[in-house]
C-alpha positions in Angstrom: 0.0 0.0 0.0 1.2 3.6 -0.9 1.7 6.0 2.1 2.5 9.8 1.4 5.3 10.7 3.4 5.2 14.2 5.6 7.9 15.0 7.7 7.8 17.5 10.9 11.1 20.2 11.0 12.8 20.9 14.0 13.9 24.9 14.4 16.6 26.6 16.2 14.1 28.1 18.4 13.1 24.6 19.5 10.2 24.8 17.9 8.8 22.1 15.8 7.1 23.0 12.3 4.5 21.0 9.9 4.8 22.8 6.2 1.3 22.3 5.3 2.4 23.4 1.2 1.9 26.3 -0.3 3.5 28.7 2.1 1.3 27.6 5.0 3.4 26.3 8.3 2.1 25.0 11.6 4.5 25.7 14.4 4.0 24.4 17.8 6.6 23.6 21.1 4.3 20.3 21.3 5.5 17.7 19.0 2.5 14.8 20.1 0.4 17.6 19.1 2.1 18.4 15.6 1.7 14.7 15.0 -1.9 14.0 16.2 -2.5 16.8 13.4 -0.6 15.3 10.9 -2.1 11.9 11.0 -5.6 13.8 10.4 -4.1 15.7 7.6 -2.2 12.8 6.1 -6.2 11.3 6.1 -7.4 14.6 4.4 -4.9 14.6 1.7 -4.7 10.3 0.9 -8.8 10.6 0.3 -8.1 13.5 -2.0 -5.5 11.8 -4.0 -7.4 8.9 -3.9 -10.2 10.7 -6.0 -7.4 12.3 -8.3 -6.7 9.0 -9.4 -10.2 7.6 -10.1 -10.7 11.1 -11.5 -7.9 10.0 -13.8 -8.8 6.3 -14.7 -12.3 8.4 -16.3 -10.2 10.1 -18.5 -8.0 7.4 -19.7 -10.9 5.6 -20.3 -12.3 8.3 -22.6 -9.0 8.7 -24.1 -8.9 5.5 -25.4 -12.7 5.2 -26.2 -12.3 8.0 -28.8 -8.6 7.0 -29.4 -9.1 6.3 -33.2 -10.9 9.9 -34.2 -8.0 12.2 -32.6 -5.7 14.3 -34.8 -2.5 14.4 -34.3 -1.8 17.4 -32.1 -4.1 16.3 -29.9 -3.3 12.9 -29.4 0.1 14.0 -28.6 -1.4 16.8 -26.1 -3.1 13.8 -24.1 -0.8 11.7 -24.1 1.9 14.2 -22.9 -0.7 14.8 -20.2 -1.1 11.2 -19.0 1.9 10.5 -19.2 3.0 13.3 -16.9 0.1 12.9 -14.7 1.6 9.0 -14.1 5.1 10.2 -13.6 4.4 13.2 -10.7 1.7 11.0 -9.4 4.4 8.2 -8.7 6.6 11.3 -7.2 3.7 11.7 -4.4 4.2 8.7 -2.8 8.6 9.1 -2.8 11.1 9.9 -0.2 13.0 13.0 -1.0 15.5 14.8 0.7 14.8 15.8 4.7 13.5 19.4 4.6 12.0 19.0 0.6 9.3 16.1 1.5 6.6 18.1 2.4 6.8 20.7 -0.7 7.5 18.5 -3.5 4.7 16.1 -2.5 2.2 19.3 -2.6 4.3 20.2 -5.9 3.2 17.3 -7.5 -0.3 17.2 -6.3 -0.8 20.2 -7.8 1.0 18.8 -10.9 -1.6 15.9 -11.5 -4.5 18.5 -11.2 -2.6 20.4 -13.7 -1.9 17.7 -16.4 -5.7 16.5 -15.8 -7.0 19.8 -16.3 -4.9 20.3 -19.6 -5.8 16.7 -20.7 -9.9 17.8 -20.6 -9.2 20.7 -22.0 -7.7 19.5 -25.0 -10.5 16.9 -25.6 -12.7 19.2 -25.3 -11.2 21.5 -27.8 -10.9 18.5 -29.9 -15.0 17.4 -29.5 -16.0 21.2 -30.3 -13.5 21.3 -33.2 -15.1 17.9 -34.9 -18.4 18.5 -33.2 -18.5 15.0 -31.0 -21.6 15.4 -29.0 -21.0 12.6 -27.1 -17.4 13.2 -26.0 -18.6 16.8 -25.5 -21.0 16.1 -22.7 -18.9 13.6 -21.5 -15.4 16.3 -20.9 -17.8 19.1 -19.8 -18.9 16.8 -17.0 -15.5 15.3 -15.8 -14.0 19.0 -16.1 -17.0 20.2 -13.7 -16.0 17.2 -11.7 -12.3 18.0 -11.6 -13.3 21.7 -10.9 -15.0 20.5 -7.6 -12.6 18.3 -6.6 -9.6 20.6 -6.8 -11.7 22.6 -4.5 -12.8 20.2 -1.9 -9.1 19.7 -2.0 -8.2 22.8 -1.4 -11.0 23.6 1.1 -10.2 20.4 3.0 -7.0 21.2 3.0 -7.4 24.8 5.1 -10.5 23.7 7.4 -8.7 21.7 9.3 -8.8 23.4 12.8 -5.1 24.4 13.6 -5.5 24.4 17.0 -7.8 21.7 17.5 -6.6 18.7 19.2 -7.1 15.8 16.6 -6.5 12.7 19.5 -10.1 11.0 19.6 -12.0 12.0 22.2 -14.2 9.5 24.5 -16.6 10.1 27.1 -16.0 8.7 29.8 -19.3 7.8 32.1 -18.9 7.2 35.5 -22.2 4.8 37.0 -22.9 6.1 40.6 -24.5 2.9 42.5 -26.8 4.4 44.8 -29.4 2.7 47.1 -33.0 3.6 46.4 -34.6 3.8 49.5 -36.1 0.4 50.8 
C-alpha cells in the first residue's frame, strides 16, 4: 500500500514546524500535538489523491474510447498529459531529501491536477473542433467534476482546525451505584 510521506522540521528556536504546502506552516513547542494533526491531515490529503486517481482512470478511459478519431496534435497533447500525470503522481508517494518532503509532495499534487486539467481541456477543444456530441457532454462533465474536486481539495486542506486537538476523544461515564430507598 502507498503511504505519502510528511515529515515535521525541527527549528533553532526549539520549535517544531508542519509545512502544510503552499506557504502555510504549523508551528507548535508540542510535537504529540504536531503529529496528532498530521495523521488527520495525512487522512485529508490520501482521500483526496485517492479521488485524483479515479478522477484520472475516467479520462484514460475516454482517451482511449475515442482513441481512433483524434488528430495528431491532440493525441500528442493527451498523451503528454497522461503521461506526466503518471510520472508526478508516482513522485507523491517518494522519499526525497529531509527538509524538501513536504513541498515536492504538494508540488506534484498540484501537478496531477494540472496535467488533468490540460488533458480535458484538449479533448474538449478537440470534440467542439469535430463537433463529437457525445465526447462533449462527456469532458464538460468530468471537467465540472475536476473543478470540484480541486476545491474540496483545497477547502479540505485549510479547514482543518489548527488548534484543534485531533487525539479521539471519548466520554467517559462514571455509574454512581446508589441505594434507592427500601
Amino acid at each position: 500500500m502507498k503511504n505519502i510521506k510528511f515529515e515535521l522540521s525541527f527549528s533553532k528556536q526549539r520549535k517544531y514546524e508542519l509545512y502544510l504546502g503552499f506557504g502555510d506552516r504549523l508551528i507548535s513547542k508540542n510535537k504529540k500535538k504536531l503529529e496528532r494533526y498530521l495523521s488527520t491531515y495525512k487522512a485529508v490529503i490520501k482521500d483526496n489523491v485517492y479521488l485524483l486517481a479515479q478522477n484520472q482512470s475516467q479520462i484514460e478511459s475516454i482517451y482511449w474510447d475515442y482513441y481512433m478519431q483524434f488528430d495528431s496534435s491532440t493525441q500528442r497533447i493527451v498523451q503528454y498529459e497522461l503521461n506526466n500525470f503518471k510520472d508526478r503522481f508516482d513522485y507523491i508517494f517518494k522519499t526525497f531529501s529531509r527538509g524538501n518532503q513536504n513541498a515536492f509532495v504538494f508540488r506534484n499534487i498540484t501537478s496531477c491536477f494540472d496535467s488533468q486539467m490540460t488533458c480535458l481541456q484538449a479533448l474538449k477543444e478537440f470534440s467542439f473542433k469535430y463537433k463529437i456530441a457525445n465526447l462533449k457532454q462527456k469532458v464538460t462533465a468530468l471537467i465540472k467534476h475536476h473543478e470540484s474536486l480541486e476545491q474540496v481539495f483545497e477547502l479540505e486542506r485549510h479547514r482543518l482546525d489548527l488548534t484543534a486537538d485531533h487525539k479521539k476523544r471519548t466520554k467517559v461515564i462514571t455509574l454512581v451505584n446508589s441505594k434507592v430507598n427500601e
